[in-house]
TIMIKOL-982191 format. One line per field, with one value per atom (N, C-alpha, C): residue in one letter; x, y, z; atom name; residue number from 1. Coordinates in nm, 3 decimals, decimal comma, m for minus. Atoms other than C-alpha are relative to their C-alpha. Example, Ala and Ser with C-alpha at 12.3 -4.5 7.8 and 13.67 -1.06 7.14 Angstrom:
2
residuo	a a a s s s
X	0,089 1,230 0,090 m0,082 1,367 m0,077
Y	m0,119 m0,450 0,120 m0,119 m0,106 0,109
Z	0,000 0,780 0,000 m0,006 0,714 0,073
atomo	N CA C N CA C
num	1 1 1 2 2 2
***
This chain:
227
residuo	x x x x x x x x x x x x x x x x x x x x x x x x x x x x x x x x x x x x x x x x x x x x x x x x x x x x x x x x x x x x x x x x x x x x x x x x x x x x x x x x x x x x x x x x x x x x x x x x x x x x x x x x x x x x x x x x x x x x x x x x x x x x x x x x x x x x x x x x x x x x x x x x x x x x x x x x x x x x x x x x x x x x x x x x x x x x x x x x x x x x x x x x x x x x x x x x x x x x x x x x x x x x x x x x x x x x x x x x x x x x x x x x x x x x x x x x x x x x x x x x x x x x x x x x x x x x x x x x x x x x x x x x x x x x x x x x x x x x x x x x x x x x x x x x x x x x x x x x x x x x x x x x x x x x x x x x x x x x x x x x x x x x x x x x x x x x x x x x x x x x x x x x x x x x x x x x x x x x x x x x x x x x x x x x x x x x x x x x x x x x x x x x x x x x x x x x x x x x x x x x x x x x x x x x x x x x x x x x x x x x x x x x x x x x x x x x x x x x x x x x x x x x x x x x x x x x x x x x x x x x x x x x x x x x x x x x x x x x x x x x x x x x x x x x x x x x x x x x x x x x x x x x x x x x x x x x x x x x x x x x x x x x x x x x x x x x x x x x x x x x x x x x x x x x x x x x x x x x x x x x x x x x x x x x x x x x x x x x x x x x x x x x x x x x x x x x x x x x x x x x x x x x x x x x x x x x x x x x x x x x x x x x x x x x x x x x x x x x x x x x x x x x x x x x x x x x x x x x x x x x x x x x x x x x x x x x x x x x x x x x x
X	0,016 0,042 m0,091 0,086 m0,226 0,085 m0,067 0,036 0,098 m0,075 0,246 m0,078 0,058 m0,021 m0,035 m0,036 m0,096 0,068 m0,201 0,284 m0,033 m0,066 0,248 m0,154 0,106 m0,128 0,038 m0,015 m0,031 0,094 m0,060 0,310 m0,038 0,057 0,134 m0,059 0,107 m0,125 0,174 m0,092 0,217 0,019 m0,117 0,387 m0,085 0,106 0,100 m0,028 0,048 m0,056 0,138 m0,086 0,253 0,103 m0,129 0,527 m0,151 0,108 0,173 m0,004 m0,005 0,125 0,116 m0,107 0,467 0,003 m0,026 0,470 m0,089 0,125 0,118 m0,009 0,051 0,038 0,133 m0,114 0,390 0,010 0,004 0,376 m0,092 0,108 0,025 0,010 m0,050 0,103 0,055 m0,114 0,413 0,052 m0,035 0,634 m0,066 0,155 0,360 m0,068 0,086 0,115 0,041 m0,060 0,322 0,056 m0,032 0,462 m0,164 0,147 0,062 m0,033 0,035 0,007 0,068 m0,055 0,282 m0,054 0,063 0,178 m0,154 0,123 m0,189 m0,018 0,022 m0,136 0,055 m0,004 m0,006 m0,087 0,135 m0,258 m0,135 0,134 m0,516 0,060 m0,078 m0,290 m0,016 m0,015 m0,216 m0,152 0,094 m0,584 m0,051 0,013 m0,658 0,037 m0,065 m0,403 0,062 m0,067 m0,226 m0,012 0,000 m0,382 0,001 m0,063 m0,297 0,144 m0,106 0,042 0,120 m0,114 0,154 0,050 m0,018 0,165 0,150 m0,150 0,529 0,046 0,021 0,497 0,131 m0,106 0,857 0,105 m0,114 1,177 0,087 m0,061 1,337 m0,068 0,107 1,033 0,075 m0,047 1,093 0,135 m0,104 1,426 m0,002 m0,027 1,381 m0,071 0,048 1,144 0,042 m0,089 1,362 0,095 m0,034 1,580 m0,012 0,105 1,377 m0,058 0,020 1,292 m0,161 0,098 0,933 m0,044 0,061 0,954 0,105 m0,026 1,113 0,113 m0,078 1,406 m0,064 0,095 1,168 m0,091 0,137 0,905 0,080 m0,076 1,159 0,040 m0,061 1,262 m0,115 0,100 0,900 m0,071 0,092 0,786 0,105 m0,048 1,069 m0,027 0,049 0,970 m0,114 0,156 0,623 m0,037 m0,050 0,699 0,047 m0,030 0,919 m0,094 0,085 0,664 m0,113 0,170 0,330 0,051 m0,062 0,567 0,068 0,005 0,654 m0,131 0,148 0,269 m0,036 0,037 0,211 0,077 m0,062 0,458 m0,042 0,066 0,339 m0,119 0,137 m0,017 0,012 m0,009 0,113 0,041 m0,075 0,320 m0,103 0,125 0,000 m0,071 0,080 m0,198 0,037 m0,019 0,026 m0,003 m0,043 0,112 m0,154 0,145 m0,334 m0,004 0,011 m0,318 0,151 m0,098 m0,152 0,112 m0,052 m0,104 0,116 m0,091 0,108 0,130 m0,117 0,378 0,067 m0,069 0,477 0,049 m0,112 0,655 0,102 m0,095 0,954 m0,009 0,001 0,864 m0,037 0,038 0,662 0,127 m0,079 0,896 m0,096 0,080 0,779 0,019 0,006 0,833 0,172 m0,098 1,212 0,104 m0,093 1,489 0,156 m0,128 1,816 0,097 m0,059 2,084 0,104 m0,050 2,310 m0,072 0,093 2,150 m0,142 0,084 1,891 m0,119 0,014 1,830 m0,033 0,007 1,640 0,069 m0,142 1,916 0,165 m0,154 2,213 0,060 m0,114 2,297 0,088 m0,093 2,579 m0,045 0,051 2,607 0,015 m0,006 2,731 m0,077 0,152 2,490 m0,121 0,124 2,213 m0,019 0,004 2,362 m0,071 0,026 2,349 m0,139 0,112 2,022 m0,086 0,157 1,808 0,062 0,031 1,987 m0,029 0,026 1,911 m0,144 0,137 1,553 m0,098 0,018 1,526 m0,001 m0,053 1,676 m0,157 0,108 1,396 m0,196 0,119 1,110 m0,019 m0,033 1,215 m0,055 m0,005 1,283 m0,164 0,091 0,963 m0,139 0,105 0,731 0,057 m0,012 0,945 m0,034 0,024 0,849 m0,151 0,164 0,475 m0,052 0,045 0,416 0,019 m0,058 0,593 m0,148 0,124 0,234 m0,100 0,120 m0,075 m0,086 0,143 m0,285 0,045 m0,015 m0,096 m0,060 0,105 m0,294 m0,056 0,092 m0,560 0,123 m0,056 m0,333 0,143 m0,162 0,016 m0,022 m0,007 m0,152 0,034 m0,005 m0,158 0,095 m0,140 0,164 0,080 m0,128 0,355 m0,073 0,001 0,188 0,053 m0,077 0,258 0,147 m0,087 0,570 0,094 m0,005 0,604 0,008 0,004 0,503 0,106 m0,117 0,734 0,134 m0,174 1,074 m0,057 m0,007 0,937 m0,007 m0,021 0,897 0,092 m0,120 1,270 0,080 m0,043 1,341 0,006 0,014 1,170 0,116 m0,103 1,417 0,111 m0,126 1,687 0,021 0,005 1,655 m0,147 0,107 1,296 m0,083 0,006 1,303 m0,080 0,002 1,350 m0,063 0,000 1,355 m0,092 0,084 1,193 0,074 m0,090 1,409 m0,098 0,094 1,101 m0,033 0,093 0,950 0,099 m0,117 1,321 m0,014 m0,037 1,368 m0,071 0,118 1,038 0,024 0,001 1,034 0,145 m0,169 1,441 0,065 0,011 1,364 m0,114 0,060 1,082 0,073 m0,019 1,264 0,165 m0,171 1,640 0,102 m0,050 1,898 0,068 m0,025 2,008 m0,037 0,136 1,721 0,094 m0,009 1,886 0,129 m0,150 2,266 0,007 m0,040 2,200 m0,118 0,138 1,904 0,105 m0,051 2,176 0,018 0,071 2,136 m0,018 0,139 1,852 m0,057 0,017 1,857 0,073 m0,055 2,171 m0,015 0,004 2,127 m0,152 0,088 1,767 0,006 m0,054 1,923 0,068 m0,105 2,165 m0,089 0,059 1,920 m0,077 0,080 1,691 0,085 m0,067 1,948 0,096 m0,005 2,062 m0,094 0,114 1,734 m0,060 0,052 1,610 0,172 m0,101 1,985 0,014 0,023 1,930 m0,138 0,096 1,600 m0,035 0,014 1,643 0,099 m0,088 1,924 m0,081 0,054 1,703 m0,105 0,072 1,413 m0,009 m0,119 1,645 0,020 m0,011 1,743 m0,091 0,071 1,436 m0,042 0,063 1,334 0,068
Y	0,128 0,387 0,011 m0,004 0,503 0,065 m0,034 0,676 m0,111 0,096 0,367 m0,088 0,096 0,168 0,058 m0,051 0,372 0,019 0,002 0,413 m0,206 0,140 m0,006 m0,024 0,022 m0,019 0,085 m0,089 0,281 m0,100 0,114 0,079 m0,123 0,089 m0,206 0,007 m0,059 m0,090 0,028 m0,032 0,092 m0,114 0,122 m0,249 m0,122 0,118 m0,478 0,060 m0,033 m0,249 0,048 m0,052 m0,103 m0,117 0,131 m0,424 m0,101 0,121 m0,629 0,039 m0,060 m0,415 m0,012 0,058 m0,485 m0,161 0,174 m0,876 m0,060 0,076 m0,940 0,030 m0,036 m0,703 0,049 m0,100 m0,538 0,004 0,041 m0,703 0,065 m0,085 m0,541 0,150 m0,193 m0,170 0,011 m0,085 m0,122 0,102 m0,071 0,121 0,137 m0,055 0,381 m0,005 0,060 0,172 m0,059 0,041 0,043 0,145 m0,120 0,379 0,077 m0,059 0,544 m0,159 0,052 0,225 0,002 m0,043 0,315 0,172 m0,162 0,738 m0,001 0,023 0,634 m0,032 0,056 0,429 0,121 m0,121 0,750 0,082 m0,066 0,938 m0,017 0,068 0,734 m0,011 0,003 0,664 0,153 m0,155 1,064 0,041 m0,077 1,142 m0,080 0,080 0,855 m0,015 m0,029 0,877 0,086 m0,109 1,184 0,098 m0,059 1,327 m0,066 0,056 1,093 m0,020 0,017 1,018 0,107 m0,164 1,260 m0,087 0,065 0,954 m0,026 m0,005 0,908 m0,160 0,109 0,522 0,010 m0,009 0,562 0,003 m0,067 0,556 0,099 m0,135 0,802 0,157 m0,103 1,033 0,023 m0,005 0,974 0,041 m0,064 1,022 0,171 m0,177 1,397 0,041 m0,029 1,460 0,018 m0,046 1,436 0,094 m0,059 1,603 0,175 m0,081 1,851 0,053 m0,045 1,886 m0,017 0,004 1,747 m0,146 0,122 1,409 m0,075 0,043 1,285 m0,121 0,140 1,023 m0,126 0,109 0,794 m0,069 0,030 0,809 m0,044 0,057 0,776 m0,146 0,172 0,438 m0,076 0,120 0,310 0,040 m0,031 0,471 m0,094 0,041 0,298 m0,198 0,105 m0,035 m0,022 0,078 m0,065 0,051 0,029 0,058 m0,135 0,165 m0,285 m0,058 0,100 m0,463 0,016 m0,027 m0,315 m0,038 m0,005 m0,323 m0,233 0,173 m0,737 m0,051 0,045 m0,812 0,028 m0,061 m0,636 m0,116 0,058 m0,834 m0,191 0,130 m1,165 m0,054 m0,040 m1,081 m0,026 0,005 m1,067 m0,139 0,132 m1,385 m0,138 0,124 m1,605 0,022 m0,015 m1,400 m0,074 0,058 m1,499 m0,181 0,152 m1,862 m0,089 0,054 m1,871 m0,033 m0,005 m1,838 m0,119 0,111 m2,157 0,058 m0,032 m2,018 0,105 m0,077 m1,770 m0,032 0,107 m2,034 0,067 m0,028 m1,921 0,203 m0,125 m1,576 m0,026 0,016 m1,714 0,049 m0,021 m1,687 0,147 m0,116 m1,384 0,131 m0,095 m1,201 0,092 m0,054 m0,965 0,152 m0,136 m0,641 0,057 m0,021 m0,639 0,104 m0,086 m0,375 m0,103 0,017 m0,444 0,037 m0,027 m0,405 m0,104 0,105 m0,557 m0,105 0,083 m0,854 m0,060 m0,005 m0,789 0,121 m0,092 m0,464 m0,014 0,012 m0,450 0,086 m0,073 m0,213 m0,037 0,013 m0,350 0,075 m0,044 m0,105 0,000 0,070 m0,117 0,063 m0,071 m0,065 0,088 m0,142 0,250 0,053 m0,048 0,357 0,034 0,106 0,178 0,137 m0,084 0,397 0,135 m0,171 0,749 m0,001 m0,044 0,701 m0,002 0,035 0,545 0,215 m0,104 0,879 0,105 m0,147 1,164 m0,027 m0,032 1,002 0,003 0,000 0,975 0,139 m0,174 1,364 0,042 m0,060 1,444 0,028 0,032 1,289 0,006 m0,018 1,338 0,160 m0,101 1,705 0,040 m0,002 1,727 0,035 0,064 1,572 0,125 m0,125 1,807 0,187 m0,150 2,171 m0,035 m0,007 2,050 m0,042 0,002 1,969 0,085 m0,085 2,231 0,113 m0,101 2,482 m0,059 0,074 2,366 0,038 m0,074 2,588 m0,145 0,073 2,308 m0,153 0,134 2,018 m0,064 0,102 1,932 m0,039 0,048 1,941 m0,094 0,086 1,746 m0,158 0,145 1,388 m0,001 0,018 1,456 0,071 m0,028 1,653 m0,136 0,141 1,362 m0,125 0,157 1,076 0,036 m0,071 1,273 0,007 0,010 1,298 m0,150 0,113 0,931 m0,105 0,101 0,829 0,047 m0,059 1,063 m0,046 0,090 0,892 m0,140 0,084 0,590 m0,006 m0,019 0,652 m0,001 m0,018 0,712 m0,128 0,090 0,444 m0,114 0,183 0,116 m0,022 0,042 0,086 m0,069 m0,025 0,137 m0,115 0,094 m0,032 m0,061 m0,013 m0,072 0,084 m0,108 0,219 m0,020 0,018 0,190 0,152 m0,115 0,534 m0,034 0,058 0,331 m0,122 0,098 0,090 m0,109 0,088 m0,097 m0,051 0,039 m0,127 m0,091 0,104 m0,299 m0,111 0,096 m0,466 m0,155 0,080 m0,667 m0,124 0,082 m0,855 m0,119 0,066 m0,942 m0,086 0,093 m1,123 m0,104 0,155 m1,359 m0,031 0,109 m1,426 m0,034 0,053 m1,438 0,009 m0,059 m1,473 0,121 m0,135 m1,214 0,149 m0,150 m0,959 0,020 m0,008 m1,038 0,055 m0,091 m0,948 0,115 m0,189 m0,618 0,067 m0,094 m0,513 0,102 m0,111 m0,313 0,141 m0,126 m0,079 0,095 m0,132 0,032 0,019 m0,045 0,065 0,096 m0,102 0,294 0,100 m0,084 0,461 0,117 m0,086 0,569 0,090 m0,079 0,700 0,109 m0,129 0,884 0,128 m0,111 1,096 0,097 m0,028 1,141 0,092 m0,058 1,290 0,135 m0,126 1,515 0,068 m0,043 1,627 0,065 m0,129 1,731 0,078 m0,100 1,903 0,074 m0,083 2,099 0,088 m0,076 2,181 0,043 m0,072 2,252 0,130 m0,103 2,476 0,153 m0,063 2,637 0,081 m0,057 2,705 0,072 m0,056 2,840 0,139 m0,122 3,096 0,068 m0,047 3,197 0,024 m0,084 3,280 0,143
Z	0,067 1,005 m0,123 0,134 0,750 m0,091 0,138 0,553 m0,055 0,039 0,541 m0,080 0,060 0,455 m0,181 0,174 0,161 m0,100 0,072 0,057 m0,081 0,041 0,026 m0,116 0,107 m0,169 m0,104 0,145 m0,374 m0,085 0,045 m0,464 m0,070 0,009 m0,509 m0,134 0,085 m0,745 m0,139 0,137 m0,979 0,004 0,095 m1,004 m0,023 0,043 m1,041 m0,152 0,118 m1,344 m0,106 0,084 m1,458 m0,038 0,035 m1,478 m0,068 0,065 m1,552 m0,114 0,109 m1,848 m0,105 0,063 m1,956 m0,023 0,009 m1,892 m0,094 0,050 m1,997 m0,188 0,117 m2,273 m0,097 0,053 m2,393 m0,111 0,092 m2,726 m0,090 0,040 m2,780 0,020 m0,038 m2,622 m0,046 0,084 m2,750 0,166 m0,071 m2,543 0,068 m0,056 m2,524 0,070 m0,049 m2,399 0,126 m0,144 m2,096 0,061 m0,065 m2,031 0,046 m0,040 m2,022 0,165 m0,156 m1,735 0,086 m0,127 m1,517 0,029 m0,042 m1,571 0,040 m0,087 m1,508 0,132 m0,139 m1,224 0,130 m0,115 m1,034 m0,022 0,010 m1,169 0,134 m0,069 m1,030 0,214 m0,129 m0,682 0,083 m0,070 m0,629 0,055 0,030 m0,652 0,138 m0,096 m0,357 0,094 m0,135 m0,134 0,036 m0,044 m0,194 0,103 m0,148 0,110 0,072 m0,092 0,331 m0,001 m0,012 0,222 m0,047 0,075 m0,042 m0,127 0,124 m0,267 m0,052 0,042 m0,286 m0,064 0,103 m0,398 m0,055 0,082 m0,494 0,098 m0,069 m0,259 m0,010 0,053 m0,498 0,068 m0,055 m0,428 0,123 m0,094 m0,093 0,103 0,004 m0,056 m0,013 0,036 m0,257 0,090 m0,106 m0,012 0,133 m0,111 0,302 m0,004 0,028 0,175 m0,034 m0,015 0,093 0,134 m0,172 0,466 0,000 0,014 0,398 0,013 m0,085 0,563 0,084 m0,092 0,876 m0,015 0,071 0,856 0,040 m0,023 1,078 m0,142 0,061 0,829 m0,180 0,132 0,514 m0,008 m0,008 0,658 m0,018 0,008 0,687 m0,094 0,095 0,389 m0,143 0,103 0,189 0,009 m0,027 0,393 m0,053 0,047 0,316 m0,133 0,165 m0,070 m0,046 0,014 m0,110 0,049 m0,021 0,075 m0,115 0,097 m0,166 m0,122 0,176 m0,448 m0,017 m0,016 m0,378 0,001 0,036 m0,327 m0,097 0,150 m0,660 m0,095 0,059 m0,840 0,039 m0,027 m0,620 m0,078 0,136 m0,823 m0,047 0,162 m1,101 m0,021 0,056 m1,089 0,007 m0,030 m0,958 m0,120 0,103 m1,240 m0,144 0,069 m1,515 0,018 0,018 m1,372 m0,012 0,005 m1,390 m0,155 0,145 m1,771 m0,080 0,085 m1,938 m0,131 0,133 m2,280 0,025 m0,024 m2,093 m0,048 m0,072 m2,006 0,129 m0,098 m1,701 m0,011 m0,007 m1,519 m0,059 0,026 m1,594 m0,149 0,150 m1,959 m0,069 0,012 m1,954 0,021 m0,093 m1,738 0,129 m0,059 m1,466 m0,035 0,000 m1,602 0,046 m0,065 m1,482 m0,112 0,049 m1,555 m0,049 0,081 m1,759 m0,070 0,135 m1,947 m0,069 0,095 m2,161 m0,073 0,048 m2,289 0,012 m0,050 m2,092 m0,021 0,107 m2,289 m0,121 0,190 m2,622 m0,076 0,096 m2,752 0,033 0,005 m2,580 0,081 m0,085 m2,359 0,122 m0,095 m2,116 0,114 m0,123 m1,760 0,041 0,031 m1,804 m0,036 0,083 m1,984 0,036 m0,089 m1,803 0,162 m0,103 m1,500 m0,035 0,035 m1,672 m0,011 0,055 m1,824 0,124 m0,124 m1,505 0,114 m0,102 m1,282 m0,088 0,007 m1,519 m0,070 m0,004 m1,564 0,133 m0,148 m1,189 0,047 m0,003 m1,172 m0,050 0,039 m1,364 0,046 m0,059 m1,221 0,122 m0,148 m0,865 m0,021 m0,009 m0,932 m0,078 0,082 m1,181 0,175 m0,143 m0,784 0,072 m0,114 m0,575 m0,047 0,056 m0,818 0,042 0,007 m0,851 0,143 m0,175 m0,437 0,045 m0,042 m0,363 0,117 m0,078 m0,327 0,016 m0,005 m0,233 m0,088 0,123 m0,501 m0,115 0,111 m0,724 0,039 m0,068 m0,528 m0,154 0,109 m0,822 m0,116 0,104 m1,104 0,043 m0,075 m0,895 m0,083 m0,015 m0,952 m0,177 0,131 m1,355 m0,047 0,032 m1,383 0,037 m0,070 m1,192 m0,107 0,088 m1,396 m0,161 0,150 m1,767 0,019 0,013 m1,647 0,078 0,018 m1,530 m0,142 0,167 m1,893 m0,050 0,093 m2,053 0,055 m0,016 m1,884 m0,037 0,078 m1,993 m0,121 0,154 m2,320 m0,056 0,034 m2,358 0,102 m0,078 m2,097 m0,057 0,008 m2,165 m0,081 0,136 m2,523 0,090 m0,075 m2,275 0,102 m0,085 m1,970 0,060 m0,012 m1,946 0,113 m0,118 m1,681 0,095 m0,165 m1,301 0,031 m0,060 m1,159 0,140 m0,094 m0,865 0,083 m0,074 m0,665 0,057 m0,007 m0,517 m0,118 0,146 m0,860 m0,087 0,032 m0,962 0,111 m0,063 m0,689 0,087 m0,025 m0,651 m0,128 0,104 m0,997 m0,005 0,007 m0,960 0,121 m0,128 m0,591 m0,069 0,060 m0,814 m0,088 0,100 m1,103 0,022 m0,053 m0,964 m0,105 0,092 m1,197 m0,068 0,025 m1,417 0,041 m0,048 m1,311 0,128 m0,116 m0,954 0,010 0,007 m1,031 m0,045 0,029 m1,199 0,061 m0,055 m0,984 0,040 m0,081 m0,805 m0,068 0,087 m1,071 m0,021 0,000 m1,070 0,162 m0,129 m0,677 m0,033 m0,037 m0,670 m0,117 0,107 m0,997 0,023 m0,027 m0,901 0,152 m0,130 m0,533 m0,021 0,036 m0,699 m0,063 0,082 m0,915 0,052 m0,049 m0,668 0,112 m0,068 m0,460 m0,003 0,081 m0,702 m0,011 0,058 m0,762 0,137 m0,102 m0,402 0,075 m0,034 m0,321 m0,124 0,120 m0,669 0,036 m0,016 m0,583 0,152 m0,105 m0,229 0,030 0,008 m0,297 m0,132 0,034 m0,574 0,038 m0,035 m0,417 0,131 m0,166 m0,083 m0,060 0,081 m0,339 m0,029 0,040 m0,477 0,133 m0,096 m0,118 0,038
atomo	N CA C N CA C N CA C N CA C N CA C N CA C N CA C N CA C N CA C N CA C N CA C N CA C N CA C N CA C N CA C N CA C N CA C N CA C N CA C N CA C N CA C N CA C N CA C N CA C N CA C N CA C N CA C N CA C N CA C N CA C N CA C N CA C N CA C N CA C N CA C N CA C N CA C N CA C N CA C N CA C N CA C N CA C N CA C N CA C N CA C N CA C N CA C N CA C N CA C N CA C N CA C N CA C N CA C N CA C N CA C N CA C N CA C N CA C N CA C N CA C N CA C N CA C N CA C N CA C N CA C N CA C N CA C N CA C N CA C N CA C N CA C N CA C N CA C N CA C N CA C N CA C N CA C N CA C N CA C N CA C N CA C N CA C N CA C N CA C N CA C N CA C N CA C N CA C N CA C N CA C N CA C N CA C N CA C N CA C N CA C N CA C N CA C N CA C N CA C N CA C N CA C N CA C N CA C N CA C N CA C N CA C N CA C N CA C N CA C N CA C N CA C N CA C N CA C N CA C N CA C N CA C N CA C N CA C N CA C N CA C N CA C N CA C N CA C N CA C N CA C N CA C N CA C N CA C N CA C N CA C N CA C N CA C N CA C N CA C N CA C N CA C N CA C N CA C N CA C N CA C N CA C N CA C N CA C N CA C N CA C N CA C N CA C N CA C N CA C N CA C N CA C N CA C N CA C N CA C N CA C N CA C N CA C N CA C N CA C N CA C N CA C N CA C N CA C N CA C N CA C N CA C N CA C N CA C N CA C N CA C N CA C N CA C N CA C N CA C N CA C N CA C N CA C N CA C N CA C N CA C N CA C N CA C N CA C N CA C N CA C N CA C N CA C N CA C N CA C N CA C N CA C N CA C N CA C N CA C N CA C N CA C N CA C N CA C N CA C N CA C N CA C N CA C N CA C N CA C N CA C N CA C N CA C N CA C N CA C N CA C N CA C N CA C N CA C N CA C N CA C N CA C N CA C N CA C N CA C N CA C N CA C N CA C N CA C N CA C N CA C N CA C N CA C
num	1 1 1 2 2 2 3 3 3 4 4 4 5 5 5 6 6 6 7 7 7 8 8 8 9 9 9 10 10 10 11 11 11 12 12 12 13 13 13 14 14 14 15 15 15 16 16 16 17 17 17 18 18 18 19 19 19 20 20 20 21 21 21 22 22 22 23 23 23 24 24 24 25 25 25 26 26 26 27 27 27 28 28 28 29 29 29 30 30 30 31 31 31 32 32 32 33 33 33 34 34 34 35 35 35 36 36 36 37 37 37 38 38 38 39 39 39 40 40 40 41 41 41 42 42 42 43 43 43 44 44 44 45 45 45 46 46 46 47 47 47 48 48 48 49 49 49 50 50 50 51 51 51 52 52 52 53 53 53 54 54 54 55 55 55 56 56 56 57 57 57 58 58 58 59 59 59 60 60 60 61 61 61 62 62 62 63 63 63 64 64 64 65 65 65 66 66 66 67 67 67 68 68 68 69 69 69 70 70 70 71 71 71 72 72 72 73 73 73 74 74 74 75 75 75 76 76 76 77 77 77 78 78 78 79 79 79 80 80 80 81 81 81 82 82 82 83 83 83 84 84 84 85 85 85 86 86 86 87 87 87 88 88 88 89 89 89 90 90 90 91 91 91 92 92 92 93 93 93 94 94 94 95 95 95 96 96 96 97 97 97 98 98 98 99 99 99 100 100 100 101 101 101 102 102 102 103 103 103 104 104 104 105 105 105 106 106 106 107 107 107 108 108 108 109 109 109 110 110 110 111 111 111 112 112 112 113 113 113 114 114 114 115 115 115 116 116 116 117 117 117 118 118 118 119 119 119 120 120 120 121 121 121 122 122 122 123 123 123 124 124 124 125 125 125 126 126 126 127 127 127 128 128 128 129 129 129 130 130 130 131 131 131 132 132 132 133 133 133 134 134 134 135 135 135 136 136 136 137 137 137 138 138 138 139 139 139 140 140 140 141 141 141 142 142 142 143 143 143 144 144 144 145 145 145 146 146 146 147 147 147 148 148 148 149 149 149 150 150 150 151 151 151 152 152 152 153 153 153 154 154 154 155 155 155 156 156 156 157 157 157 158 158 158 159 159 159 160 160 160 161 161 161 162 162 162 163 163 163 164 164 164 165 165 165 166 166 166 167 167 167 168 168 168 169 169 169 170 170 170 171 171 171 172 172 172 173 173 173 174 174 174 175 175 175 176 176 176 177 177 177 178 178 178 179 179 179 180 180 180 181 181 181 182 182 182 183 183 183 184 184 184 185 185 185 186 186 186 187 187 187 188 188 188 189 189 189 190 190 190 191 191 191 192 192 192 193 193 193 194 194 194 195 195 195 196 196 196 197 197 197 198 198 198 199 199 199 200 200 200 201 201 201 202 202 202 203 203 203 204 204 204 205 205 205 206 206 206 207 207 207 208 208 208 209 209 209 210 210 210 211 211 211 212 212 212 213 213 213 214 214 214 215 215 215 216 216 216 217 217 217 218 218 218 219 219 219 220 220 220 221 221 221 222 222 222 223 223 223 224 224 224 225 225 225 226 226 226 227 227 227
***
C-alpha cells in the first residue's frame, strides 16, 4: 500500500504542477516553460519516492515495466488505479485553485491543461497525427525509464535522465497535442471539463498504451539479446 500511495501523490504532484503550469501560467512560459514543470516535477517525485515505488507516476511507465518482468500484473492494476485517482485530485486542485482567482474566469476558461487535436490543437493537427505523434513520444519516454532503471549504479542520475527527457517530448509535443504520453495525466482534466477534452481523451489513453508497449517488447527483446 505505500507504493500505491506514492504512485497517487507522485501523480498528483505531475498533474497539479505540470497541467497547472499550462492552465495558469502557459501564456507566460511559453512551451519551454510548461515542458521544464512537467520534467521537474519527476525530477523532484523520482528523488522522493523512487525508492519506495520506482516512481512510475505514469500508466505507460507502468505498463513498460510489466512487461519488462519488473512489476506484477496485481500491482500494475493498482498502480494504474491510484495514478488516475492522484492524477484526478491533482487536477481537482487545480480546478478549486483557478475557480479561487476571479480574474481567472473560471477552469472552464482557463482550461486544465487538457490534450487535443484538431481544433483543439494550436497547429491543427489531425487524429492521425495526434495518434503517431503521442505513440512515438510515449516509445521514447517509456523506452528512455526502462534503459536508465535498468542498473542500480544508475540510481542517482535515473530521476534527472527521466525528467530531461520528460521535457524534451514536450517540447515537440505541446504545439502538437499538448502531449499526453500519460493516460492519467489525459484523462483527469477531460472527466472536469467534459466536452470536447472528453470525446478525444481516448487518444491519448490508447495512443500512450500503444507506445509504451512497443517500448518495453523492444526493450525487453533488446536487452534479452545483449545477455
Amino acid at each position: 500500500m505505500k507504493r500505491y500511495v506514492s504512485e497517487l501523490i507522485g501523480t498528483m504532484v505531475l498533474v497539479l504542477f505540470g497541467c497547472g503550469s499550462a492552465a495558469v501560467a502557459g501564456t507566460v512560459l511559453g512551451n519551454l516553460g510548461i515542458a521544464m514543470a512537467f520534467g521537474l516535477s519527476i525530477v523532484a517525485m523520482a528523488y522522493v519516492i523512487g525508492d519506495i515505488s520506482g516512481c512510475h507516476i505514469n500508466p505507460a511507465v507502468s505498463i513498460g515495466m510489466w512487461i519488462d518482468g519488473r512489476l506484477e500484473a496485481k500491482d500494475l492494476v493498482m498502480y494504474i488505479l491510484f495514478q488516475c485517482i492522484g492524477a484526478i485530485i491533482g487536477i481537482a486542485l487545480l480546478a478549486v485553485i483557478i475557480n479561487s482567482a476571479p480574474s481567472l474566469g473560471g477552469y472552464a476558461a482557463t482550461g486544465l491543461g487538457q490534450n487535443g487535436f484538431g481544433s483543439a490543437s494550436s497547429v491543427g493537427i489531425d487524429v492521425i497525427g495526434a495518434i503517431i505523434v503521442e505513440i512515438i513520444l510515449t516509445f521514447v519516454f517509456v523506452f528512455t525509464v526502462l534503459g536508465v532503471t535498468k542498473k542500480a549504479e544508475n540510481a542517482a542520475v535515473a530521476g534527472i535522465v527521466i525528467g530531461l527527457t520528460l521535457t524534451f517530448v514536450h517540447i515537440m509535443g505541446i504545439p502538437l497535442t499538448g502531449t499526453s504520453v500519460n493516460p492519467a495525466r489525459s484523462l483527469a482534466p477531460a472527466l472536469f471539463l467534459g466536452g470536447q477534452a472528453l470525446q478525444q481523451v481516448w487518444v491519448f489513453i490508447l495512443a500512450p498504451v500503444v507506445g509504451a508497449v512497443i517500448a518495453g517488447l523492444l526493450f525487453k527483446g533488446l536487452s534479452a539479446e545483449d545477455a
